[in-house]
C-alpha positions, 0 to 999 in steps of 0.5 A, spaced: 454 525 585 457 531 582 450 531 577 445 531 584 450 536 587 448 541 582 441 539 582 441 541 589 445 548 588 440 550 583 433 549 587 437 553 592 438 558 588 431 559 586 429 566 589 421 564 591 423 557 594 429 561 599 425 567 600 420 562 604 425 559 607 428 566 610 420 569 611 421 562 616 427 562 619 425 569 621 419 567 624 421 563 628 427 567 630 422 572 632 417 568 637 423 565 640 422 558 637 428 555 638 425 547 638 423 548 631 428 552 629 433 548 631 428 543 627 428 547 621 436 548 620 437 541 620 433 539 614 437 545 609 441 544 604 448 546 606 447 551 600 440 553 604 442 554 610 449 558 607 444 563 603 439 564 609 445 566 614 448 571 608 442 575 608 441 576 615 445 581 620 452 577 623 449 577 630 442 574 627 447 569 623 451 567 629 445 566 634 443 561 628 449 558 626 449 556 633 443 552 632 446 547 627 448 541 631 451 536 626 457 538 624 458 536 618 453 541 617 455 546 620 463 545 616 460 545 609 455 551 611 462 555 614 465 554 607 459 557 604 458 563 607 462 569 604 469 570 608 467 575 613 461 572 616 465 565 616 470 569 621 465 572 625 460 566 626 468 562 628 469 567 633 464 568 636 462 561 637 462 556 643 469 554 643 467 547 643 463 547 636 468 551 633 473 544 634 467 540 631 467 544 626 475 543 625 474 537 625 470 536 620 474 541 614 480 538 610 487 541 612 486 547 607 479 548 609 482 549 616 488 553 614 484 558 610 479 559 616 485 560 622 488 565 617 482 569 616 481 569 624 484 574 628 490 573 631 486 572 639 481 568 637 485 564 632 491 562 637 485 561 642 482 556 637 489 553 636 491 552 643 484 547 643 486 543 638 491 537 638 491 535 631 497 535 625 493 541 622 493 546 628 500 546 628 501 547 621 495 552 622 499 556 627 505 556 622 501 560 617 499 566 622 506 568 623 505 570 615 502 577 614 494 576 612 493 578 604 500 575 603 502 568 599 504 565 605 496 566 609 494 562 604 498 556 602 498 549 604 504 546 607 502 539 605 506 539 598 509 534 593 517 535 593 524 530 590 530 531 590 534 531 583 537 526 582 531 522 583 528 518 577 522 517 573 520 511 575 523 513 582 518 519 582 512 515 579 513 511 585 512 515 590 506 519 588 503 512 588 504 510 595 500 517 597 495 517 600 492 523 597 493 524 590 488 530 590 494 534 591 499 533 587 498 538 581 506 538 579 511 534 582 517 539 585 524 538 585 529 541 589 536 541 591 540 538 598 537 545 601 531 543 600 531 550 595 526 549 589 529 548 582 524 545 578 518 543 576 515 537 572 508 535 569 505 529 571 504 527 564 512 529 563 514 525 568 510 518 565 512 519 559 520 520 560 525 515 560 525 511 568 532 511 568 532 519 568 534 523 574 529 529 574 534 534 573 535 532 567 528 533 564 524 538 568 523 544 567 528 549 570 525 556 569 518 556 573 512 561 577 514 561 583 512 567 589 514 569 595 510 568 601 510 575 603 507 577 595 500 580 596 494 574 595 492 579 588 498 578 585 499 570 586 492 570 583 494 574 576 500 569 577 496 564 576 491 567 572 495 569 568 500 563 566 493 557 567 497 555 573 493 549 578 498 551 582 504 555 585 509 554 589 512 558 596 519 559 596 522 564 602 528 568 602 532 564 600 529 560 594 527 554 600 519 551 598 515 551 604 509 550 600 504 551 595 497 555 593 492 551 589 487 555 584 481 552 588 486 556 594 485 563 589 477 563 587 475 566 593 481 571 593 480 572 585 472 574 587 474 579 593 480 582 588 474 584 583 469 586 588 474 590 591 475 593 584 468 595 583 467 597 590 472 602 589 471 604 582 463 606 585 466 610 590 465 606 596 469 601 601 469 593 600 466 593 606 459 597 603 458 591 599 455 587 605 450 592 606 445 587 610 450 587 616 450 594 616 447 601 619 445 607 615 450 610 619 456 605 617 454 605 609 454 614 609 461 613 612 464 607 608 461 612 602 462 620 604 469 621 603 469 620 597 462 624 594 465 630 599 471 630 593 465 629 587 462 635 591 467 640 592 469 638 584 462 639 582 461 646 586 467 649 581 463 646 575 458 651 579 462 657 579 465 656 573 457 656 569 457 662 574 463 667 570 459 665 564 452 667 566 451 673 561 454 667 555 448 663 558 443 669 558 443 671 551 444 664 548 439 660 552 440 653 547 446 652 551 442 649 556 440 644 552 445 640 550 449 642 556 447 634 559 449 631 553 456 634 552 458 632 559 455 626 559 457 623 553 464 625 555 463 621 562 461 615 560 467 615 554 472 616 560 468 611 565 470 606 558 478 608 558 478 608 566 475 600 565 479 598 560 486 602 564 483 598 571 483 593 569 489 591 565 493 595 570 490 589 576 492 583 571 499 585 570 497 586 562 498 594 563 504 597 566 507 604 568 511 603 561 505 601 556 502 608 558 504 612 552 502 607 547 496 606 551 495 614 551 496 613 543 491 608 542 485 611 546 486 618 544 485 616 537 479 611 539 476 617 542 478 622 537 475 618 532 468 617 538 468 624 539 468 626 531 461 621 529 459 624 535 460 631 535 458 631 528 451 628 529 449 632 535 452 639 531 447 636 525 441 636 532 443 642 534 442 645 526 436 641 525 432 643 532 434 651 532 436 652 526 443 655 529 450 654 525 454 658 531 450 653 537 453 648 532 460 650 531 459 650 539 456 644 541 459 639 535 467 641 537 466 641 545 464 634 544 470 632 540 474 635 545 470 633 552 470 626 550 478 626 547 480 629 554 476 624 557 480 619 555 486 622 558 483 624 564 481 617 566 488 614 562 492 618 567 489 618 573 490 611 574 497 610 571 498 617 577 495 613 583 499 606 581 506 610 580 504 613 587 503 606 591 495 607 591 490 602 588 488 605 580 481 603 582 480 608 586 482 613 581 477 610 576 471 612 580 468 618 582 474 623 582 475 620 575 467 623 573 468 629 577 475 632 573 472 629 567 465 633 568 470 639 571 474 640 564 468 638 560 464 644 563 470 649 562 470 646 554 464 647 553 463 654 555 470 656 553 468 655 546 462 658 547 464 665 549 470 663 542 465 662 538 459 667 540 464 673 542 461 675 549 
């Protein structure tokens, strides 16, 4: 089944075989086709059908997903489609094919749509529905959005601690769904979590043990306010299948699967790379935006760049007469700055990174400065000393070497400590590092590059 599955995923996944599908469905959305329409969306493949309503705007994409009469179709396409149109398409549905659709997604699944609504329209929803989930549903909202609390499942494995082995081993036996159970859950006569237990442990301890006696006190745990980003490092981080909620007061209300936290883990990456480019999250859904929209999401960030890059200009123009008489300057001045660029978008990836998993934090900045410094202080020394030999070979010019061959050294070693403590900068402010890493990154880099390169210049060449 898995295997046919995959196979299915695979012929979707060919660009040639969903391009004719898209050029179809566009066809027939534009002569107004609806029969045939109707018709042709019913024979996709849920994964198809999810990669036709992504590449369109999110109003083409409702008018279509409103077309999908079989529910089961329409709920494993929902779960499909990336997150922000799955909100759209259920808010902007009939109310009545939004509850088919619930109906036929598992309790996680519906939680994971309710939490990602707003407010308005999930309470809306919510009233129509007269099932278990819905009110487990309405649990979550209470919980702020991004936070451990929007994405677990209150439908979680807990004993008390003086139940034993075999006691315990029981109870998952008489369970109706033992997908669920990752780790079996203790807690006391308050119901506050204190320990946690493999399911392997448990069958191979003696039956006749309470839990308290072998499962593990010491455990992961977050609390439902803790940011969805960190409950993923959390997980990452310690190769969790799952984590438990706890409250103020140490109670577990409930747990977070992996399976929870992959599309969470993918939005944390985009959101990263986003922003290290220079643009909002939201840009990477570039079709269901205007030109209008894409400048805005874009512009603040290049107006930083502009404003930096207009200094490197006045900078080059108190050097003007520096320039004039030494025109080879000119020559190298791309690769100097350059180089030295792209030294610093490695450090800045590197910081980023570390900083988002939990691997850096604002204490390791020294050791990381140290290291970096004299990774690139070696880079640079290669690098300098090849571009100063360049520079003699091609103009036969020791003072343009003694100009270009140290400026390198220097520009890349500086990168390294720009794009190092821009990020350590923002985290200790509050501010996400990524932001850091991208253009206002590149722009001081290639600000005190330009200021290196011709104050050595005018040092070396004395005017």
């Amino acid at each position: 089944m898995s295997m046919m599955i995959l196979e299915d995923e695979k012929k979707a996944d060919q660009p040639t075989t969903n391009s004719r599908i898209v050029d179809a469905v566009n066809r027939l959305y534009r002569k107004g086709s609806t029969f045939h329409l109707t018709q042709l969306l019913g024979k996709l493949k849920p994964l198809e059908l999810a990669q036709v309503l992504n590449d369109f705007p999110e109003h083409k994409s409702n008018a279509l997903f409103a077309l999908v009469k079989a529910p089961e179709l329409a709920a494993r396409v929902l779960m499909l489609v990336t997150d922000g149109l799955r909100n759209h398409l259920l808010t902007h549905c009939e109310l009545e094919k939004a509850l088919a659709v619930m109906e036929n997604l598992s309790r996680d699944e519906r939680n994971r749509c309710i939490s990602g609504m707003d407010e308005e329209s999930a309470k809306r929803l919510m009233e129509a529905m007269r099932q278990e989930p819905q009110e487990e549903g309405e649990d979550l909202l209470q919980y702020k959005q991004g936070t451990a609390g929007s994405l677990m499942t209150t439908s979680i494995f807990a004993l008390p601690e003086m139940t034993t082995a075999a006691e315990a081993i029981d109870a998952i036996q008489d369970l109706s769904d033992h997908d669920s159970v990752f780790y079996l859950y203790m807690v006391d006569d308050l119901k506050r979590l204190t320990g946690v237990c493999s399911i392997r442990k448990l069958i191979l301890s003696d039956p006749h043990k309470p839990l308290k006696e072998f499962a593990q006190s010491r455990l992961i745990k977050v609390h439902i306010d803790t940011p969805q980003g960190e409950v993923a490092n959390q997980v990452s981080k310690y190769r969790l299948l799952a984590v438990p909620v706890v409250d103020d007061d140490g109670v577990l209300i409930g747990q977070i699967a992996i399976d929870d936290l992959v599309h969470v883990i993918q939005e944390e990456h985009t959101e990263s790379l986003m922003k290290m480019a220079g643009v909002d999250k939201k840009a990477s859904d570039v079709m269901s935006q205007t030109p209008l929209q894409i400048f805005k999401t874009r512009v603040p960030w290049l107006v930083t760049a502009f404003i930096a890059y207009l200094l490197v200009s006045a900078i080059l123009g108190g050097f003007e007469e520096t320039l004039e008489k030494v025109v080879q300057l000119s020559f190298f001045f791309p690769i100097v700055i350059g180089m030295a660029g792209n030294a610093g978008s490695q450090t800045g990836a590197v910081v980023v990174r570390g900083l988002a998993l939990g691997l850096v934090n604002p204490s390791h900045y020294f050791k990381l400065l140290a290291k970096e410094l004299g990774a690139n202080v070696v880079q640079g020394s290669v690098y300098g000393f090849a571009l100063a030999v360049a520079a003699y070979l091609i103009f036969q010019n020791v003072q343009l070497s003694m100009v270009v061959g140290p400026a390198l050294v220097a520009n890349i070693t500086a990168s390294s400590f720009i794009a190092l403590s821009l990020p350590f900068f923002f985290k200790r402010l509050g501010a996400d590092p990524a932001v850091a890493a991208g253009p206002l990154a590149l722009a001081f880099i290639d600000l005190v590059g330009s200021t290196n390169y011709l104050v050595i210049a005018f040092l070396v060449y004395g005017f």
